[in-house]
N, C-alpha and C positions, 0 to 999 in steps of 0.2 A: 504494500500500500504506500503510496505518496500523498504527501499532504502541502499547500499551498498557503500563506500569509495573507491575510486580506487586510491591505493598509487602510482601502479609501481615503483617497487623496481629497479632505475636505476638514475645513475647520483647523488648522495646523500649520505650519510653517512652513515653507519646501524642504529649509533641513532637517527639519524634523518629518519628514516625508522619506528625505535619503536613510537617516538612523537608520529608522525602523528596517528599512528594507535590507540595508547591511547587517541589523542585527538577524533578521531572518535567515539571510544568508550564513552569518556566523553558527546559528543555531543548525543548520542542517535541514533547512525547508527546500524542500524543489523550487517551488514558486512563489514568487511575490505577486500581488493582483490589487489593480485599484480598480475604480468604474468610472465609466463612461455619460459625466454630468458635468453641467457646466456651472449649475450651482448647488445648495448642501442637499443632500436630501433627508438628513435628520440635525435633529434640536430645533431650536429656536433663533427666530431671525438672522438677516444676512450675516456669512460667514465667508472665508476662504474657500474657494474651491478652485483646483488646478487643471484644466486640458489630459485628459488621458493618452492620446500618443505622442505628443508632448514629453511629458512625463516620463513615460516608456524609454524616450530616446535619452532623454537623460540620464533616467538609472541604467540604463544601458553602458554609460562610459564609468559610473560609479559602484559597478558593480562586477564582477567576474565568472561567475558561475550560474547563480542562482535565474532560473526562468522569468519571462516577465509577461504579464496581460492583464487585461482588463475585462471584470465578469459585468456585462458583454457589451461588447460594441455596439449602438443602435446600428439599421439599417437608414432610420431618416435623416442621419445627422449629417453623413456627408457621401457625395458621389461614390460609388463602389470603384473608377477608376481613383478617384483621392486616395479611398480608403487602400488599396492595392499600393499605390505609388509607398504612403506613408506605412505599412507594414512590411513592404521590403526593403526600404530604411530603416526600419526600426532594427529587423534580421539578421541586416549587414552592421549597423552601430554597435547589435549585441551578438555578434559572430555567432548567429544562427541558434540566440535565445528567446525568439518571441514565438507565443505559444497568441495565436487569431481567435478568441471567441466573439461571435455573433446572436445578435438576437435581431425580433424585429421593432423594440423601443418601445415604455410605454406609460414613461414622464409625462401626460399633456398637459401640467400647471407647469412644465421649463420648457414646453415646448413654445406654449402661449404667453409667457412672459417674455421669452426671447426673439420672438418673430422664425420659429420655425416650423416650417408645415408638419399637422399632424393628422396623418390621414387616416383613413379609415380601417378598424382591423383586417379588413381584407386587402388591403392594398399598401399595409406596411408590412405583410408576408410575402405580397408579390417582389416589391423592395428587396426583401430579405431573400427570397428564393433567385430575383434577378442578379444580387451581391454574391452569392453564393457560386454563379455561374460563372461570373463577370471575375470575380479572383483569382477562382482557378485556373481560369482558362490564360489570366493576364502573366501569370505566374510561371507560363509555359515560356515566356522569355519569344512566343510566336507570336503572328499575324493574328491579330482575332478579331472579326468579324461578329455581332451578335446583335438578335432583336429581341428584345423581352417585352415583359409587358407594361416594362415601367422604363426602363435603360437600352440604348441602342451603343455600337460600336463600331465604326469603321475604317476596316483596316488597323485598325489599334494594337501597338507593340510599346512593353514597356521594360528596358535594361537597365541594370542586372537583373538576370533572373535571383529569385532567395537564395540566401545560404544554404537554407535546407530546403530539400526535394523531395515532392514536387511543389511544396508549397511548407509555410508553417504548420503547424497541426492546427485544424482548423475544430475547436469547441463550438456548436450550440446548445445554446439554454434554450431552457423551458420543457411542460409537459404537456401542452396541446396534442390533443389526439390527431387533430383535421390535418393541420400545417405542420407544425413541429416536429412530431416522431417521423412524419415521412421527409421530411427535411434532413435529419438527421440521420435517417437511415442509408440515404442517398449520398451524403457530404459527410458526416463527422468523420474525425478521430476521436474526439470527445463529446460526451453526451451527459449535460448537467441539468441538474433540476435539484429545487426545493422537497424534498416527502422525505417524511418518514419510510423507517424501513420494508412496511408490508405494503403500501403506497409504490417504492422505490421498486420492488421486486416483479407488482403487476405492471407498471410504467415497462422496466426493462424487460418482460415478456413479451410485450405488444412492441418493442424495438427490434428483439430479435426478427419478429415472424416479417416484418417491414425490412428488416435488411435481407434476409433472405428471399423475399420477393424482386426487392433491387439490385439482387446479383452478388451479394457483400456478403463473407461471413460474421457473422454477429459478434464472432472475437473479438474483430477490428478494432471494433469501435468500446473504446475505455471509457468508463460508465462512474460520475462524480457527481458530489453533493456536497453541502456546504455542516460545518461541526462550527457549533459555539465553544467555544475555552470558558465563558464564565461562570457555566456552573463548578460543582464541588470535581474537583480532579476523579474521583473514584466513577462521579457521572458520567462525566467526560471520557473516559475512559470503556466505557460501556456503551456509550452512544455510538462510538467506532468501532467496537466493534461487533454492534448490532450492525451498519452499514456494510461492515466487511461481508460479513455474514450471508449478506443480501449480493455479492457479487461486487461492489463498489471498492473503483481501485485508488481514487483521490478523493480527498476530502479539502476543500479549502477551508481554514478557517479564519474564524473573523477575529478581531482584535478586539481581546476584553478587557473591561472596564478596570480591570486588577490593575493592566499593564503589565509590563515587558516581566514582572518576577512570574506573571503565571503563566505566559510563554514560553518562558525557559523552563518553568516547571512540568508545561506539558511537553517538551521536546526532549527534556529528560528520563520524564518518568511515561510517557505512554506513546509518546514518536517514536523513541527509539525499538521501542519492544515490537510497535506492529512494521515498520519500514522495513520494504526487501520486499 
């Protein structure tokens, strides 16, 4: 099992943005993860919040091993050729450590504050399933040509191809039955979502029988959910690995209110026992 630091970049400092993320890395985390907002989306009134690829490319020079992404990229925030350009930037900044998750966005109090369109749930899957295609295909370092039903392409080539091949590993979130799991049966490497473990176990049943449909063994695709650190360690401890249990091979977790002593405590006493 692998497990992942969830900093969220909001409300905090930028160096204290880098800390944390070094301290992750020091501690033995795979990945560091912030998200994809431009302003807080918890506490009270306006706060800090920093640009996630951005950010990315930053920790990327302040950092050496440790993975880096953001749980999840919307699909309406920016062109999927932007998003392309600036995650094989990111790839090459951190020599082939950015792990791509995608969703399809669903902030509409920052999307309406901000002046960005926030369209309809059916049509920010189409977004998301036209980003999905538009990536991959961009990522081949070829000629790509495409008409979707939201994004068109012509003749479009964009170099360097990524560090890694044939793309990042490409996460989507969510547990949508319609969109989602056929989305992700199609395109993941990784496949996250919010449930509980008997939640988590029917969710990844209905992924399998959908990859197997789209040609993919279900192997494939590494199957994540997200662990709080703030309860009692002994909880904590049991709630991974109730996850495990259920087939879940990362677990991001989020940054608790303890702070950095119960991080380290969980990296001591219950990362290290399930990791590998």
């Amino acid at each position: 099992m692998r497990f992942g630091i969830d900093v969220a970049q909001q409300r905090m400092e930028f160096d204290e943005i880098v800390d944390r993320v070094r301290f992750g890395e020091d501690a033995g985390f795979d990945g560091a993860w912030g998200f994809d907002h431009f302003v807080p989306m918890y506490g009270e009134g306006p706060g800090n919040c920093f640009e996630g690829m951005t950010t990315l490319a930053a920790l990327a020079g302040a950092t050496t091993r440790i993975r880096l992404g953001l749980l999840v990229t919307g699909a309406t925030y920016r062109h999927p050729s932007v998003l392309t350009a600036e995650a094989i930037t990111v790839d090459h900044a951190s020599h082939g450590r950015l792990e791509l998750a995608l969703g399809a966005a669903w902030f509409e109090a920052e999307h309406r504050q901000l002046g960005i369109e926030f369209p309809s749930t059916r049509r920010r899957f189409d977004r998301l399933a036209d980003t999905l295609e538009i990536v991959t295909r961009l990522c081949t370092g070829d000629e790509v040509s495409f008409d979707g039903a939201c994004f068109s392409l012509d003749a479009a080539q964009m170099r360097p191809a990524p560090v890694q091949r044939p793309h990042p590993p490409i996460w989507i979130g969510g547990s949508g039955r319609r969109r989602t799991l056929p989305l992700a049966a199609r395109f993941a490497d990784v496949w996250h979502t919010f449930a509980d473990p008997s939640s988590m176990a029917e969710l990844s049943g209905i992924l399998d029988r959908l990859a197997e449909e789209a040609g993919r063994d279900p192997a494939s695709i590494t199957r994540a959910s997200s662990l709080s650190l703030s309860e009692p360690i002994d909880e904590v401890r049991r709630n991974a690995e109730a996850m495990r249990a259920v087939g879940v091979d990362y677990l991001v977790c989020g940054w608790p209110g303890q702070g950095r002593s119960r991080v380290e405590a969980f990296a001591h006493q219950v990362m290290a026992d399930l990791s590998g």
